[in-house]
Structures are given as C-alpha cells and as structure tokens.
DOPANU-595244 format. One record per residue (C-alpha): y, x, z. Coordinates in steps of 0.05 Angstrom, whole numbers, plus 5000, padded with zeros to 4 digits. Last residue first. Layout:
<rs>
YXZ
...
</rs>
This chain:
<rs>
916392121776
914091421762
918991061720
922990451753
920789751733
923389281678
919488701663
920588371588
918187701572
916887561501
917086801471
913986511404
917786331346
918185651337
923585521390
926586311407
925686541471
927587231507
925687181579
927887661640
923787971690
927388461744
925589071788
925289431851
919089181872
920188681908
924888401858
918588361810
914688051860
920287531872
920487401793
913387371794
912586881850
917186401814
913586531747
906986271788
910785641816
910785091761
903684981786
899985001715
894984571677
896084511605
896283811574
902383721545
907583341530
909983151608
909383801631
914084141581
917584611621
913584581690
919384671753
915784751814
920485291840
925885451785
924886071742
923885751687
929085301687
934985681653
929885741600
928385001585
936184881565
936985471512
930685241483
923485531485
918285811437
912185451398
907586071419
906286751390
907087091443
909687761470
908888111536
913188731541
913289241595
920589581599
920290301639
926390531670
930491261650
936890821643
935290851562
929590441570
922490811566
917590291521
911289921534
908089441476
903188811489
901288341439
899887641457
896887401387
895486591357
889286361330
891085641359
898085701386
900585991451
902385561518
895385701550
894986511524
901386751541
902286411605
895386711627
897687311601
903287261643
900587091702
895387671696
900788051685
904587881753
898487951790
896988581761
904488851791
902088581859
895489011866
898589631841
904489591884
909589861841
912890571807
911190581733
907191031683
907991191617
901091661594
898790931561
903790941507
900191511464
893591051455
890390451448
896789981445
893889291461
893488721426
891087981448
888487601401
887586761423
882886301398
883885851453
876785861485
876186691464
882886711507
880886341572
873786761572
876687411568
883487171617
879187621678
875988191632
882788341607
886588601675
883689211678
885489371605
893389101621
892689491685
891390171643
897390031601
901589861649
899690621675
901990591764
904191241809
904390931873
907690421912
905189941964
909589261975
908388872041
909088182035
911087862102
918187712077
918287052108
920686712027
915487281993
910186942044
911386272028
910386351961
903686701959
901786122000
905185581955
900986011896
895086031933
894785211944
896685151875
890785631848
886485181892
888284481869
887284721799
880484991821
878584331855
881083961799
876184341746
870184481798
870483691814
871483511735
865583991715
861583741773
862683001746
860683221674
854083581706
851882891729
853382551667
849383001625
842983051669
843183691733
838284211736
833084171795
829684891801
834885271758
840684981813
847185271776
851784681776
849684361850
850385111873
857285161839
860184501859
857184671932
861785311926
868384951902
867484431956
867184952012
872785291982
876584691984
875184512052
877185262069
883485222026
886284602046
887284732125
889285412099
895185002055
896884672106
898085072174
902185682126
906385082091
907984692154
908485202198
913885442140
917184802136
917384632214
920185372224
925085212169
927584522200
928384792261
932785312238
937284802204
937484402255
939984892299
944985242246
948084562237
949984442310
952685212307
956685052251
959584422281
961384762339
964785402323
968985142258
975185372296
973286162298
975286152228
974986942210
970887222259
966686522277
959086832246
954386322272
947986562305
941086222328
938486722376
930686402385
926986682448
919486722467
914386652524
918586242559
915385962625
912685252643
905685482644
904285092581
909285552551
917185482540
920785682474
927285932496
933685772453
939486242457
945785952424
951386482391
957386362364
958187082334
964387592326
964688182288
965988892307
965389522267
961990122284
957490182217
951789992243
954289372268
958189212334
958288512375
962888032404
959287422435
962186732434
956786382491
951685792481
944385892532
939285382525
934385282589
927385562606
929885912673
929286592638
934686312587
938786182642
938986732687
938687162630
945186892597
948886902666
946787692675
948887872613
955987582629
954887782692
955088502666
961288472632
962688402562
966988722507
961989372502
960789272431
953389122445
950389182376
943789682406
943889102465
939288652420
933688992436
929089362391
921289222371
923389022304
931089192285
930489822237
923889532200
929588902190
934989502160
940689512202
948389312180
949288732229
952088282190
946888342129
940488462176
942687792213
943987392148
937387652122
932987352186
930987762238
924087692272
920988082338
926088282369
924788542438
927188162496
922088152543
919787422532
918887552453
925487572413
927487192353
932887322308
937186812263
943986962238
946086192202
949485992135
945385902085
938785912116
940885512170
941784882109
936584952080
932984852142
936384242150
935083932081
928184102089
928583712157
932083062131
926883022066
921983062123
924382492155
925382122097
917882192075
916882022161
919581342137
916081302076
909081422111
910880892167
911480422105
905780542074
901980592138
904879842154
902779562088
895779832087
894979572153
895978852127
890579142069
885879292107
884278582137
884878372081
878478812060
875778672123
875377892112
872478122035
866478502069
864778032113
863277582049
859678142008
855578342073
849677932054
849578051975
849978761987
843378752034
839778431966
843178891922
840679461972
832879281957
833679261888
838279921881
833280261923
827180001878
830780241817
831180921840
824281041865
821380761800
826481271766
825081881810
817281721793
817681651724
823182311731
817982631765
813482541709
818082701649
821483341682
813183611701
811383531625
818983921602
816784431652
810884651618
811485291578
806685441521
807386291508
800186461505
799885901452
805786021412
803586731397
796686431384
799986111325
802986801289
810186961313
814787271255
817987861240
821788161185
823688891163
828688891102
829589321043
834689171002
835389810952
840190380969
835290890968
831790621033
838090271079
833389701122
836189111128
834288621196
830387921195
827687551261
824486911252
822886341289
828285901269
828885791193
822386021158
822585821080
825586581068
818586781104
815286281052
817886590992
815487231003
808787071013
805186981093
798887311114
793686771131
792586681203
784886851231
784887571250
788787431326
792387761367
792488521335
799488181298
797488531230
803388961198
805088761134
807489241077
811689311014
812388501012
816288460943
811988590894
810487780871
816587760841
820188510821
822288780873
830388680891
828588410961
824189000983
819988711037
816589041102
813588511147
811388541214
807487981246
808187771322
802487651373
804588071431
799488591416
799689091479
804889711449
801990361436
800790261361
808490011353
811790641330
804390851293
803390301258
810590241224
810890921213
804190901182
808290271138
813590741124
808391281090
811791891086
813892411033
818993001051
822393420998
826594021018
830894240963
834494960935
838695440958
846495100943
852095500960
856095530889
853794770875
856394630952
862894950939
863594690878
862293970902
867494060957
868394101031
861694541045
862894521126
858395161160
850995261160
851395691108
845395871033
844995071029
839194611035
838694041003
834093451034
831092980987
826892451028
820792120999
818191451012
811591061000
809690391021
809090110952
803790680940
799690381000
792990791009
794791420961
791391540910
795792150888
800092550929
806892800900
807892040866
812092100800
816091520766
819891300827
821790670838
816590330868
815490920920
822790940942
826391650931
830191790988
836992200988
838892641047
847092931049
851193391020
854192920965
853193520909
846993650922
843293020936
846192750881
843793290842
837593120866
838092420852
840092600788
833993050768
828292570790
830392000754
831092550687
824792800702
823693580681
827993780735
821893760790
819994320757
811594400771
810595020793
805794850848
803794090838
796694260823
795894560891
797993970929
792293730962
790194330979
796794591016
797894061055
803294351053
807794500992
810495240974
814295290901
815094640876
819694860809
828494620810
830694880744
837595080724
839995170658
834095020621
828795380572
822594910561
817094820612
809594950596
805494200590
800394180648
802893540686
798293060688
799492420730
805692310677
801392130622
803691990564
810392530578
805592990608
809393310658
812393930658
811094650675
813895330705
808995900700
802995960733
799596590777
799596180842
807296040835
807796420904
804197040885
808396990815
815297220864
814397880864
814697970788
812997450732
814596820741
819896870785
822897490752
822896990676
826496350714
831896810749
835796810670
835195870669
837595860747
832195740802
834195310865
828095320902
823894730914
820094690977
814994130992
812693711053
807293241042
803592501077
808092481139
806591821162
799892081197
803992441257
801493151280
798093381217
804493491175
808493691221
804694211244
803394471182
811094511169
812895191198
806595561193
805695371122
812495621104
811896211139
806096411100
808096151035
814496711042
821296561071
826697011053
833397161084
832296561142
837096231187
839395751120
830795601118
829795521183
835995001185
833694551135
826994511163
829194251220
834093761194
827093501145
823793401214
830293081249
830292571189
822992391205
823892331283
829191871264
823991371226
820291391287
826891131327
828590581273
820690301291
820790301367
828289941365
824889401309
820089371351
823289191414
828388861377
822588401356
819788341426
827288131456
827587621396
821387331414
823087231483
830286891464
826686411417
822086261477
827786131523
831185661470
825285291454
823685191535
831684981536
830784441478
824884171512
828284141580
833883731543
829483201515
825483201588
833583081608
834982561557
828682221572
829382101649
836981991633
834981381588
830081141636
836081201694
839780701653
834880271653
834980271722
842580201723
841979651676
837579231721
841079461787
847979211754
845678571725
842478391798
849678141824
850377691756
844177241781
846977261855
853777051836
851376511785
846776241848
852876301893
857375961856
852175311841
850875371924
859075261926
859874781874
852674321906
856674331978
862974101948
860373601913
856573371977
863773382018
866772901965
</rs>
C-alpha cells in the first residue's frame, strides 16, 4: 500500500514538473514574437520618419517655388501702377522701368505694353507723334499660314490692342505694332482680363502665338495679362472698367527657370521636380523636370509612372489659366541611401540577446519555483485564516464609520460649533453659529466670544469656565447671549479643550445647542451635538489626510507611466504599452476623483475663496477648448461657438472657478453626447439684468426621475449602462461653485433630445 503511494506521488510530481516548464517555453517563444513585432514596428517608424523628412524638403520647395512665382505677380503690380501714376510714358521710360527686370532673374523672358487704341485713334498713332514708338509701321496681323510671320497690314476694328514698347528690346522688334486683337484666343482673354479686373495667364501649349521665338522649353512658357486702368481706385462694374481701361501689360516667363532658380541655392537633397499639365494631350504632359543634382544616373520618370507612385510622393495643383497643373516630387535612389536609418538592425539584435536572456531567467526561476511551490501552499492557508479575521475587523470598523458619518450629520443639523485657539480667539464658526448670532464668519475670526455677552452673568461664572477649561477638562453651562441685532437667545453650551503632548490645551471646541424655545431637550441635544461634531472633524481629517496621501503616490505613478510611455531610446512592444495605457487610464480616473472629493471638501469647510472680476463667457469657453480638443475629435463631437457680438457680455465670478464649471460641462457634454453630435454654446441678458450661459447637447436626454438626482453627491445617472467614466461628484462641485458665486445651475432635459444646462450669474458692471 505505502509503495503505491510512493510511485502516485513521484508520478504527480513528474506530470507537475513537465507542465511547470510549459509556461517558460511559451513565454520564450513568446518573447521571439515580441522581438519581431517590435523590429516590425521600428521599420514601420524609420518609414514613417523618412516619409515625414521628405515631405518637410518638398514643402520646402514647393514654399521656395510659390514665393518666386509671387515675385512675378508683384513685377506685373509694379508696372501697373507706374503706368496709372504716369500721364504719358515714352519707350524711354519704359525701357528704364522694366530692363531691370528683365535681366535680373532669367524667368522673365519679355515684358510688353499694349495700349488700348480705339478704331478713329488708330490713324494719329500711326501717323503723328506717336509713329516714333511704332518704329515707322502701321498696325499688322499675323500670317494666317503662318502665324510666326506677322507682316499682313491690319483691317479696320473697333478697338485694337498693338505691342507698342517691349524689352528686350531686340528681340522683340518685329513684334512692335503687331495687334494683339487680331487672334481671336488672344482677344478674349484679354477682354477677360479687362472686364474681371484681375491677371490672366496664357499657358505656352495653349497659346497660338509665342512673343519670343526658339525658346528652350516652349511647354514651359507662361504669360501674364495684366490690365491697367486710367485710377487706382475700386472699378465695381464692367462699364466702369471698359470706360477706364489704358491698355495691357504682358509678362512672359519660363516656370521651369523659376523652378531652377527658387531652388538653385538649396544643397541637392536628392528629390525630382516635376511640372505636369494633367489635361495635355498624352505623352505632353510633363512641362518640365527639375534634375535632383544627386545623382545623373536615374532615368526621368513618364507620366504614368508618377500616378503609379503611392507613398513617396508629394503632389500639389498649380492654378496656370485654369488648366491642372501640378508640381510633383519624388526621391531618386541615392535619396534613400543618404537617408538609410538603422535602428530596426540594432531592435533585432538586442532583442536576440534580451530574449536568450529572458528565457534563461524563466528557466532558472521555474526550477527555484518548483522548490517553494509546497511552502508556498502552507502559507497560502496560512493567509487565508487571517484573511477571515481582517475581513471581519474591516466590517466592524465599516460600521463604525457608518456610526460616525451619521453623527456628524447629525451636529451639522442641529449644533453652533466655534473653535477657539488657547487664548480665546475664534478661529472657526460653523453656519448655525454665524446664523444665531447674526455676524458674518470674516466678522467672527480673530474675535472673542465676549462680543455676544448679554451681560446676564457674573464674573465667576467666567471665571469657573476658565478655570476649567484651562485645567484640560470639559466645561457644560446654559449661557444667555446677544446677536448682532441686540436680541438674546439662549445656548446649552459644552467647552471641549483639545490637550497637547505637554498636557496643556492648545485649542477649544464650543459645541452649542440652541434651548430658547424648548429648553427641556437640553441634554439629549447636547449629547448629540458631541458626536456629531466628532464625527465631522473625523470625516473631514479623514477626507483632507486621504486623499493627499493618494495623490502624491498617484502622481508618482502617473509620471513613471509617462516616462515608461514616452522613452524614444527603449520604446515599449504592444502588450507592454497596453498595460501603461490601462495604469495611466485608472490612475487618471482615480486622480480626477481624488480632486473632486478634495474640491468637495473644501466648498463643505468653506475654505474656497471666490475672486471676482469683470469675466467674457465667451472668452473662457475659447480658453477652455484646447483642454476637451482631444476628447471631442475622439467622439466626433462639434462644438459651436458664437464668434462674435455675444462675447462683449461679461459676468461677475472667480475666473478660475467659473472655467472649472465649463470645463465640466463640456466634458459632460461631450462624453454623454451622441456620435457626430454638437454642444453649442449661446449667452443671453435675462430680464433681471443677469447673464444666462447655455450649454446645449445633443445627447440621448434625461427623465423626470434622473434629474432630481443630478445634483446628488456620488450619484452617476446611468452608470450601470454605460461605459463613461465619471465621479458622480463634478456637477455637485458646480452647483456649490455656482452658489459661491452668487448664482444657480439648473437642467432642462428632454429623453431623446439632448439636455441644456443654464447658469445664471450677475452682469459685470
């Protein structure tokens, strides 16, 4: 019998010890897996960092590129306004004024003038004082065969538009008189010019006329109409611009020179420019490429394959004559090269080694597990018989405290409470004692209690009750006293020294009963009032001593949950960063509710001190955005503000406290709202000469029953439904804050139409 149980118990402990290695086994495995999720997840990060690096060179250029294309438009602006500041400008002026432009950037390939010359001026320019500036010719056309010619004499029209001054000068001399209203393509986008008051470009596939011939890159070529008018000041109407117009300033570039010359001071960072016109016909569609400078070896990419190119890319529209121009850039190889990264290489390696590490630990403690598994267990039973008795000395002190809130609530309905330091002056006075005795509390600190001596006592009387109290013992007398208002009440009174480590009282509770009108209930009032007070002081040492002894521990948590989050140099795997985001989650829940319990407790001691000023809701709703931003993009939420005309209402409050109360009620709004839902925000004067601040939702609404809850401590409508954190104590600390203030919050629900809370302040002023 004995040797068959000796060969069960060594056949349990073999299957023990072959199932107590599983664990270590799969955990090392496991630990492969996280090495190659995380060099996995490195990889993805070094992509994303270089996408974000090539994106911050292309806006770079693309910034470089938009701001020499400005410098263009300011040229043609320039010249707009010499000629409207000017009575006459001869080719002499002309020249002066634009040569410089033309020879001090290489994109600027001509600058013309064409005058506005109606059908009965045509004959004086051509022959009188003008002909000097036509070079001797009279107005001509193209060659309809052969547009490059244009020698053919112009017929009679209403209005022609003839190059009269161009620079350079040379290279344009065959152009001069040529009327630019001989081409019908030519002709309307002037006139569109003219009559919409603003610049029109003529692209350099579209157009059926180039100013300069043999040009380097026709495709690249742009010119800018400008019309000039004979004011400066607002044309509103076509007429009034036909009836002002002067004439046209033309202005051909070269966008790729542009394009060369924005970026030519820039150190090659290895990425292509491309200049495309998406409605050109196919195989016209790449205007221009600009050469990385990295490297001469990569092949020039076609159309079709920069639309193949998904991530590396960057792709912007360009506005030139209404056609679809776009600029696009894209890294060349050596780009990718002088940009390798290698932190995924060092992740893989010292994860190998992390691993090995790892899985020899678990090893090594499975084998020391195995030999305190037994003492374990005895301990574990151990634990568990004191389990028992803890439980049970924790439900009797449960009922203790349940006896002691229950006390305290009691004095605080019924008792006069003031406390005194060892000299006598007050130092606390509860409600009940500010009521009875008709002075304000700021009134009462630092006094003494003889300022409601009604004069009914003698001196020994006094004397007795110091003797005592000074002596560390509990003084109980009837006293008569006196308000403010010089009339007398009577008080059951018992003094209560609280008694140093040196034996002497360093402080004095007056617990009060007020006996004028049933002076029979003395004694079991004033046994009440004791306990009651009692209980309060242990609730609020209680509260104040707790929740800091939470708050640093959980602020030290909090900030090691950040730092273990946010390490760049060892970033956490999946799992681990899920635990962090469950610490940082609870521990921030746990912290809001330890803040609001403070916040709380302070509003129920009255140590919160309010200070007004001159307050715009309006202006606290925009301060207060930046901190729910983040909550309301997560839930999809709109919240609308008035931009103007309501924010000149202000509001008398504590600055500080009144945001507090918004930002709980925007967080309200936002949590218990519906997906793609609104909290819109309105102010309004009342008719009492207040101001009424209203936060509207959009939520699922509230009954009858659930609003006369609301403003109950710890009371969360709903809790049990749904998963929205909350304290059930944040509309409790508004409605005090509110009252504080000299004002009120009240709740208009409706269930399945949303909720607005309206709080009611007094207007500043």
């Amino acid at each position: 019998m004995n040797m068959q149980t000796s060969t069960s118990n060594k056949d349990e402990i073999n299957g023990r010890g072959r199932f107590s290695f599983a664990a270590p086994i799969l955990l090392s495995l496991l630990s492969v897996i996280v090495v190659i999720a995380s060099v996995n997840f490195v990889r993805g990060w070094e992509t994303e960092r270089l996408l974000s690096t090539f994106h911050l060179s292309a806006s770079t250029y693309r910034q470089l590129f938009e701001s020499r294309l400005r410098n263009i438009v300011l040229e043609l602006e320039a010249g707009q306004r010499f000629f409207q500041g000017s009575n006459f400008v001869d080719r002499k002026e002309f020249a002066a004024f634009t040569k410089s432009q033309v020879q001090k950037s290489n994109e600027t390939r001509a600058i013309l003038w064409l005058p506005k010359i109606l059908g009965n001026q045509r004959n004086a320019l051509e022959t009188a004082a003008w002909e000097q500036g036509l070079n001797g010719r009279s107005f001509h056309d193209a060659d309809p065969f052969n547009p490059i010619y244009h020698h053919l004499p112009s017929p009679e029209r209403d209005i022609h538009f003839p190059i009269l001054y161009g620079e350079p000068e040379q290279q344009l001399m065959d152009q001069i008189s040529f009327d630019m209203a001989s081409d019908p393509k030519i002709l309307s986008l002037l006139e569109q010019a003219r009559d919409e008051g603003m610049i029109v470009p003529i692209t350099g596939v579209s157009s059926p006329h180039f100013l300069i011939d043999q040009l380097e890159h026709p495709k690249s070529q742009v010119s800018l109409i400008q019309p000039v008018y004979t004011t400066s000041a607002p044309l509103k109407t076509i007429k009034q611009r036909r009836d002002k117009h002067l004439g046209f300033i033309i202005l051909q570039y070269d966008i790729g020179l542009a394009l060369e010359a924005a970026l030519e001071k820039l150190e090659p960072s290895g990425l292509d420019v491309y200049i495309v016109d998406v409605e050109a016909d196919d195989g016209e569609e790449i205007i221009y490429r600009h050469n990385s400078r990295i490297s001469n070896q990569d092949t020039p990419m076609t159309y079709a394959e920069l639309w193949q190119t998904k991530t590396f890319i960057d792709k912007k529209s360009l506005d030139v004559s209404g056609r679809q121009w776009k600029i696009m850039m894209v890294p060349v190889r050596q780009y990718f090269e002088n940009n390798k990264q290698y932190q995924s290489t060092g992740v893989f390696f010292f994860g190998l080694v992390l691993s090995a590490l790892f899985s020899y630990v678990m090893f090594t403690n499975q084998l020391r597990t195995n030999v305190i598994r037994e003492s374990v267990r005895a301990k574990t039973r151990e634990i568990q018989v004191s389990n028992k008795a803890l439980q049970k000395e924790a439900k009797r002190r449960q009922a203790q405290l349940r006896e002691l809130k229950f006390q305290k609530f009691a004095i605080d309905e019924h008792a006069i409470v003031s406390i005194t330091d060892a000299q006598g002056n007050i130092t606390y006075a509860n409600d009940k004692f500010c009521e009875i005795s008709g002075y304000y509390r700021d009134e009462l600190m630092g006094e003494k209690h003889n300022i409601l001596c009604s004069g009914e006592h003698s001196d020994e009387f006094f004397e007795d009750l110091w003797a005592t109290i000074s002596n560390g013992k509990v003084w109980h007398a009837d006293v008569k006293n006196i308000n403010k208002n010089k009339e007398y009440y009577w008080v059951r009174t018992t003094i209560v020294p609280n008694v140093g480590e040196d034996g002497k009282p360093f402080q004095y509770v007056s617990i009060r009963t007020e006996i004028t009108e049933n002076i029979n209930l003395e004694s079991n009032l004033r046994l009440s009032k004791q306990e009651a007070d009692k209980a309060n002081k242990a609730k609020s040492e209680f509260l104040s001593s707790m929740s800091h002894e939470l708050r640093t521990p959980m602020n030290a948590i909090l900030g090691f949950s950040q730092m273990l989050e946010y390490n760049p140099k060892e970033p956490l795997t999946v799992a681990q960063k899920e635990c962090v985001d469950l610490i940082m989650k609870g521990g921030n829940h746990l912290l809001t509710l330890i803040n609001d319990i403070l916040d709380l407790a302070k509003i129920e001691s009255g140590k919160v001190e309010m200070m007004f000023e001159d307050v715009s809701p309006l202006e606290l709703f925009h301060d207060s955005l930046p901190m729910v931003t983040e909550l309301s993009l997560k839930h999809n939420i709109e919240i609308v503000i008035p931009s103007e005309g309501e924010d000149k209402i202000k509001v008398r409050a504590d600055h500080i406290r009144l945001k507090q109360v918004f930002l709980n009620l925007l967080t309200n709004g936002i949590k218990y709202n519906q997906q793609h839902g609104t909290v819109t925000i309105r102010v309004e004067r009342s008719e009492n000469q207040n101001v009424c601040i209203y936060i509207k939702d959009t939520g699922t609404g509230l009954t009858a029953e659930d609003q006369q809850k609301l403003f109950k401590p710890f009371s969360r409508i709903g809790a049990e439904n749904s998963e929205v954190e909350g304290t059930g104590i944040g509309l409790v600390v508004c409605e005090n804050l509110m009252t504080l203030m000299q004002g009120s919050i009240t709740v208009t629900s409706e269930l399945g139409k949303g909720t607005e809370v309206c709080l009611e302040l007094p207007q500043a002023g």
